[in-house]
C-alpha positions in Angstrom: 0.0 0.0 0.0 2.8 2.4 0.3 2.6 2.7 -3.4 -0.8 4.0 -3.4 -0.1 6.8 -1.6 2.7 7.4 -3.8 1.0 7.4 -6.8 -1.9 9.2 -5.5 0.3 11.8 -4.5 1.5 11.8 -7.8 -1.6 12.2 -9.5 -2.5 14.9 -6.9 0.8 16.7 -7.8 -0.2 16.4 -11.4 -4.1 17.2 -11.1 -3.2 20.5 -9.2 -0.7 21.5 -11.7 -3.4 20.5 -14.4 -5.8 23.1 -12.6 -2.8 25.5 -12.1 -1.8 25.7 -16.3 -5.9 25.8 -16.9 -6.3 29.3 -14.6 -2.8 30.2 -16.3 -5.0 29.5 -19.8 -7.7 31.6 -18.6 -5.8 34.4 -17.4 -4.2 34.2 -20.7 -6.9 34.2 -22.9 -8.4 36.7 -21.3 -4.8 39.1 -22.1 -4.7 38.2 -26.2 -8.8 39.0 -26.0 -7.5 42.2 -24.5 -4.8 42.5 -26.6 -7.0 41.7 -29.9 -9.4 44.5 -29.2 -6.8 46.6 -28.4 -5.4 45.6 -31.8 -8.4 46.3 -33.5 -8.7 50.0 -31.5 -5.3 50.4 -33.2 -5.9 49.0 -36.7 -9.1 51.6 -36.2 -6.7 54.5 -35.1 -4.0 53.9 -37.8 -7.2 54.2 -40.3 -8.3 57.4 -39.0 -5.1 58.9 -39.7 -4.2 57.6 -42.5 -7.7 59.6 -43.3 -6.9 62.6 -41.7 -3.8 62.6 -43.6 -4.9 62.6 -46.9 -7.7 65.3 -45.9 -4.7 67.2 -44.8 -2.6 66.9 -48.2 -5.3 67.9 -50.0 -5.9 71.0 -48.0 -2.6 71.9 -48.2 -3.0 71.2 -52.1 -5.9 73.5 -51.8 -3.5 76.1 -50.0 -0.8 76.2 -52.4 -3.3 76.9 -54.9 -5.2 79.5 -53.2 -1.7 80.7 -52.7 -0.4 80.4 -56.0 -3.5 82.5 -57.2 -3.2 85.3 -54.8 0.5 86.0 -55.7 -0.4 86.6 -59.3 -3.5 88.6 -58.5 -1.1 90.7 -55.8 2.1 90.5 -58.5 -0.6 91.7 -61.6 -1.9 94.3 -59.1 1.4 95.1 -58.2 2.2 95.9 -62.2 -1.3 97.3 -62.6 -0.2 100.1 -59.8 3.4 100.7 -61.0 2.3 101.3 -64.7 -0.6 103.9 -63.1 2.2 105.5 -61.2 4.1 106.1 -63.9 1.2 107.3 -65.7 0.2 109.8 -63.1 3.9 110.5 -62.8 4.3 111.6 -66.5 0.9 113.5 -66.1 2.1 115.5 -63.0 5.6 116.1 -65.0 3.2 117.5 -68.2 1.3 119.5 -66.0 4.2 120.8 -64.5 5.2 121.9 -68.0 2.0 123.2 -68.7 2.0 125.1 -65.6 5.1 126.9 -66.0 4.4 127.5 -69.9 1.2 129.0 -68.2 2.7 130.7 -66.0 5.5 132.5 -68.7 2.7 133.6 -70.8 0.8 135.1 -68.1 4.2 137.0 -66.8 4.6 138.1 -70.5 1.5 139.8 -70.6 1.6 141.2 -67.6 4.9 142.8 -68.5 2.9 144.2 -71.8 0.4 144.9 -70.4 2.1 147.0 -67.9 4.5 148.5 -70.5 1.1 149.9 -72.8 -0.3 150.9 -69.9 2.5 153.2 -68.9 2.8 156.6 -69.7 5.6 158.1 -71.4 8.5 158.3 -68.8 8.0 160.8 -66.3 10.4 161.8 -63.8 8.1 162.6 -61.2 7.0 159.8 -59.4 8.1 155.7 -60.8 4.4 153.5 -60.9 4.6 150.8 -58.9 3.3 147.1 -59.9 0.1 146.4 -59.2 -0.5 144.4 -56.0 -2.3 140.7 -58.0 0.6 139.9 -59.8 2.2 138.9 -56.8 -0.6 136.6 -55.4 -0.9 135.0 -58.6 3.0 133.8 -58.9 2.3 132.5 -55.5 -1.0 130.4 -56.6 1.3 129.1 -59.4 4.3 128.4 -56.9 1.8 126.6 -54.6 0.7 124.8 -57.7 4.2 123.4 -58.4 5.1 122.6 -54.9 1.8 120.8 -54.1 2.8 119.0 -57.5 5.8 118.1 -56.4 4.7 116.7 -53.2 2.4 114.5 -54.9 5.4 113.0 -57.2 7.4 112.7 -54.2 4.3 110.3 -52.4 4.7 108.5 -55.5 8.1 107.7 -55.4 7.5 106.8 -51.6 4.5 104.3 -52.6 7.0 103.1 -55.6 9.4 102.4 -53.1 7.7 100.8 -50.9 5.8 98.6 -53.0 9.0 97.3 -54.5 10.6 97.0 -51.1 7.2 94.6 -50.2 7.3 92.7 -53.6 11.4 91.9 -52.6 
C-alpha cells in the first residue's frame, strides 16, 4: 500500500498543476482578448489617420493653390499700380510743364500789359506794380510745390511697393 499513496500523491501533484496551467490559460486568454481588441482599436486609429492625412494633403493642395492664385492677382496688381504711377507721374511732369508755360505767358502779358499801360517816362513819381501779380506767382508756386509733393508720395508708394514685392 505504500505505493498507493505514492501514486496518489502523484496524480495529486499532477491534477493540481493541471488546474494550475488551466487558470494560467484563462488568465491568458483573457490578455490576447485584451490584446486583440486593443489591436483592432489600433488597426481603427491607424485608419483614422491615415484619413486625416490625406484630408490634410489635399488641404494643403488646396492652399498652395489658393496661394499660388493670390500671388499673381497681388504681383498683376502690383504691375497694374506701377504702370498707373508712372502714368500719373508723367501727367504731373506734363502739368508741370504746362504750368510753367502758363505761367511764362501770363508774366509776359503782364509785363505788356504793364508796359502799354504806362505813360511816357516821367520823372516825377516811378508806378509801382500792381498788387495781384504777386498773389498769382504764389498760386502758381503753390501749384508746383503741391505737385511736387504728390510726385514725391509717389516715389514713396513706388518704393515701398517694391521693397514689399522683394
Amino acid at each position: 500500500m505504500s505505493t498507493l499513496p505514492v501514486g496518489l500523491m502523484i496524480e495529486s501533484l499532477v491534477a493540481l498543476l493541471l488546474v494550475v496551467t488551466i487558470g494560467y490559460c484563462i488568465v491568458l486568454n483573457k490578455r490576447l482578448k485584451r490584446l486583440r481588441a486593443d489591436e483592432e482599436a489600433l488597426r481603427a486609429t491607424i485608419s483614422e489617420l491615415i484619413t486625416a492625412s490625406e484630408i490634410a494633403e489635399r488641404a494643403i493642395l488646396g492652399l498652395k493653390a489658393t496661394a499660388g492664385e493670390a500671388d499673381r492677382t497681388l504681383g498683376q496688381r502690383l504691375v497694374d499700380a506701377e504702370r498707373l504711377s508712372q502714368e500719373l507721374a508723367a501727367h504731373v511732369s506734363r502739368g508741370n510743364t504746362v504750368l510753367e508755360r502758363i505761367t511764362q505767358i501770363t508774366e509776359a502779358a503782364r509785363t505788356v500789359q504793364q508796359q502799354a499801360a504806362a505813360p511816357a517816362p516821367v520823372a516825377a513819381a516811378p508806378i509801382a506794380e500792381p498788387a495781384p501779380a504777386r498773389p498769382a506767382t504764389m498760386r502758381a508756386s503753390d501749384i508746383r510745390s503741391a505737385a511736387m509733393e504728390a510726385t514725391a508720395r509717389l516715389e514713396l508708394f513706388r518704393k515701398r511697393a517694391a521693397e514689399q514685392a522683394a
